[in-house]
C-alpha positions, 0 to 999 in steps of 0.5 A: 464504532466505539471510536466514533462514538468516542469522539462525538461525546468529547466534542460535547454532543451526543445521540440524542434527538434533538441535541445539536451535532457539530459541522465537520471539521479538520485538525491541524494536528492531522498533519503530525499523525501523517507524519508519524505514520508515514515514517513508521512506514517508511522505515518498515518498509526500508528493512523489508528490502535492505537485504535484496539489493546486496543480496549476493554479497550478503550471501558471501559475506554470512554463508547463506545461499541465494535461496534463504536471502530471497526468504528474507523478503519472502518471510514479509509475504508470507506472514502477513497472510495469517496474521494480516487479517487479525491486523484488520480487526486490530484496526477497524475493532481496536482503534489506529492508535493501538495497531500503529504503537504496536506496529512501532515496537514490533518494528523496533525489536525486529531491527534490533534481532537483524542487527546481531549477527552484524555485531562483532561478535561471532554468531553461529546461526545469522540466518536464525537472527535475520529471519527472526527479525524480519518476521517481526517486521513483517507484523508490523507491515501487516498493522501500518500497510492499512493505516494510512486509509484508515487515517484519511478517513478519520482525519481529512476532509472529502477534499483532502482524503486521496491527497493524505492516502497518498502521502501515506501509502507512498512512504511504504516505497519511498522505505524501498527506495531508501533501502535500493540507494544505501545499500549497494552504497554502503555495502560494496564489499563484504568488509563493509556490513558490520557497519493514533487516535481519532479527532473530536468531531469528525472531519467529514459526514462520510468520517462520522459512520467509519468502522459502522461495520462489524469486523465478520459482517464487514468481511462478508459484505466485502466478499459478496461485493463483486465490484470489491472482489474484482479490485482485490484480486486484480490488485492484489495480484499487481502488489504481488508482482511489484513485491517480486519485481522489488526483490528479485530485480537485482537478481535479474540485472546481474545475471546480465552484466549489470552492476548493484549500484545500476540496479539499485539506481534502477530501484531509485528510479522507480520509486522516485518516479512513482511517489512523483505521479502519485502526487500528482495524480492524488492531486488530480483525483481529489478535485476531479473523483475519477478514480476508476479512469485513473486506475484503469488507465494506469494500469494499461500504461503499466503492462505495456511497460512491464512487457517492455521491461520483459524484453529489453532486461534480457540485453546487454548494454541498455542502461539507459533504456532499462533506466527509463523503463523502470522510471515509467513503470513507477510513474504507472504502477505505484502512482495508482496504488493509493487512488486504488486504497480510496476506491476500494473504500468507496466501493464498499462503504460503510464497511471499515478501511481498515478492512477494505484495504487491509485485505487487497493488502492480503490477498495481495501476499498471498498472490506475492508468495506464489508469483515469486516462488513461481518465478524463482522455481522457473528460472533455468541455468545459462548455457551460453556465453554468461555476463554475469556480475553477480558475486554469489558464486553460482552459476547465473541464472536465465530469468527470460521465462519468468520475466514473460509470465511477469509481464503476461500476469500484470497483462491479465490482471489489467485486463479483467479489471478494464473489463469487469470493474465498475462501480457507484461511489458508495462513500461520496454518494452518501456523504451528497445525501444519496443524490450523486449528482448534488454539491455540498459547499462550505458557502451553503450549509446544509440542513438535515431534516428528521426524515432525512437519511443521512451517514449519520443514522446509520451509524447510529449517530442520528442527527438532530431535526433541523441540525445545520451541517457544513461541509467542503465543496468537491470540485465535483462528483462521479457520474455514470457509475453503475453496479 
């Protein structure tokens, strides 16, 4: 809220009856603070999963067990469940600014502590560095996982907020498909390891009421959304097993013949191909707002390639298919995740964005930590002929139970939210003036009367009598939609 009040007294203008407000508008520099933080994403994101790939040359190489390599990508679920909430407050209460700097350095520093035991220096504990290192960055998740809804909101018009979510929220696996490609790439052997602030004047209605909430008052209108809290657990249980699927598949993949540069070219695929459909379905929902078809339809498609994944990951000498399967359940599972990001902002709005896609965020690592414990804890030793390629020197592991409830838990959390999930548009309604049905067009502009309810008031900002407000039309807005 200070942040919009800010930004309303830089552009010359004020509260006050009877003072004019400035019509929406979009800066150029919005595409720069993207940029920024869609690397700052990417990167995180890259050393989160840059151990699992090699994970059993890794283990040879430093002495550790399969166990404390799994907690390095476990440590990033864990520690954003306590501190994942104070992210939301650092980004809703403190500004996009602060928690993206902070984010940066504690980046940086846990790089720096997981680069140590690589140096040619002899270190008596390197799990201690990695571990270290890695929950620094799993902070830093916690503060840049959430900011790209946060920044489409405070930076893009209506027009352009699921096209800039995307962008954003996609360079959180595009850092996995960097760490799936260069690290069987560079690690073949063990020999080789050692190698934001806001815009003057807002560049929507809907922008101009951000944050309206405050961080406890917004977290309780959350839980009392039943609409929201379907979403949040149903998704969240989905990050939860896509978290588990990233870490584990090159596990998985050995224990049945398969080398670390396939499983790798199996994590590539799913990630090209995911960041592939996000696109083209961020481009779809802007011009269209079908957020919840999208979602829901997306989801189905992404169960049924998850059971076929179940089956076919227990045989031999299926690269192709596994390849098109991993493909497809990219195309399906990571192309929805940032429509979901705009419809948890729609179905709770005003609450902040920061909070309403921080916390699927949450839930959704706290629902990781149990599937992958689940998973690890349910995986049996082979006792039949073994095709194991995985260099770890234990004996290979059978993952068919644990693949079976993977594929049941994605099969679950897509059911309920088919059948239990809808809601208004709570954002775009409010952004039309309350009526869904209407359009607001650039070539028509608005005027907002004294009595008139507009986002603007309740926020406190209330526009003036008379005011003349323009805005970008939407190709068209959600119908049929009830609580």
């Amino acid at each position: 809220m200070g942040d919009r009040l800010e930004a309303w007294d830089r552009s010359g203008t004020s509260a006050n009856a009877g003072e004019e407000v400035p019509g929406p508008r979009a800066y150029a520099r919005r595409w720069v603070f993207l940029l920024a933080v869609s690397l700052l994403s990417c990167s995180n994101a890259t050393l989160w999963l840059s151990f699992a790939p090699v994970a059993d040359t890794i283990a040879q190489h430093f002495l550790l067990s399969m166990e404390q390599i799994n907690w390095l990508s476990l440590v990033y679920l864990v520690v954003s469940i306590p501190f994942g909430m104070a992210a939301i407050w650092v980004l809703d209460s403190v500004g996009l600014r602060e928690a993206t700097i902070l984010g940066a350095w504690l980046n940086f520093a846990g790089s720096l502590l997981r680069a140590v035991p690589c140096l040619d220096v002899r270190i008596p504990n390197p799990f201690a560095f990695f571990m270290s290192g890695q929950s620094l960055c799993a902070l830093a998740q916690t503060l840049v996982i959430s900011s790209p809804a946060k920044l489409a909101a405070l930076w893009f018009p209506e027009h352009q907020r699921a096209t800039a979510n995307m962008i954003g929220t996609m360079s959180n696996p595009l850092g996995i498909l960097v760490a799936n490609v260069l690290s069987p790439a560079l690690v073949k052997k063990a020999e080789d390891i050692p190698m934001m602030s806001v815009p003057p004047s807002p560049p929507s209605t809907g922008a101009a009421s951000s944050t309206s909430e405050s961080f406890l008052h917004g977290l309780k209108l959350l839980i009392q959304n039943k609409a929201y809290v379907i979403l949040a657990i149903c998704f969240g249980g989905g990050i939860g097993i896509f978290s588990s699927f990233s870490a584990l598949l090159e596990q998985i993949l050995c224990a049945n013949g398969y080398s670390n540069e396939f499983s790798g070219l199996c994590g590539a695929l799913f990630i090209v191909f995911g960041i592939l459909g996000a696109l083209l379905l961020g481009l779809y929902v802007d011009r269209t707002k079908h957020f919840t078809e999208a979602t829901k339809i997306g989801l189905c498609l992404t169960s049924m390639t998850f059971v076929a994944f179940a089956l076919v990951s227990q045989l031999q000498g299926q690269t192709f298919a596994l390849a098109a399967i991993c493909s497809l359940l990219g195309l399906f599972g990571f192309s929805v995740a940032p429509v979901v990001m705009e419809l948890a902002v729609e179905c709770s709005f005003p609450v902040g964005e920061g909070a309403s896609s921080g916390l699927i965020f949450v839930l959704g690592q706290a629902e990781g930590v149990v599937i992958m414990l689940l998973l690890t804890a349910l995986t049996m030793r082979r006792t039949g002929p073994s095709f194991s390629t995985c260099r770890q020197g234990e004996e290979p592991l059978d993952w068919t139970v644990s693949l079976l409830l993977l594929a049941g838990l994605c099969t679950l959390f897509t059911c309920v939210l088919v059948l239990f999930f809808n809601t208004p548009y709570r954002r775009l309604e409010a952004e039309s003036g309350g009526l869904p049905s209407s359009r607001i067009c650039a070539s028509e502009p608005r005027i907002i009367s004294s009595t008139q309810v507009s986002p603007l008031e309740t926020s406190g900002l209330t526009p003036p009598s008379g005011a003349l407000q323009e805005a970008p039309c939407p190709a068209s807005l959600p119908k049929g939609h009830s609580e």
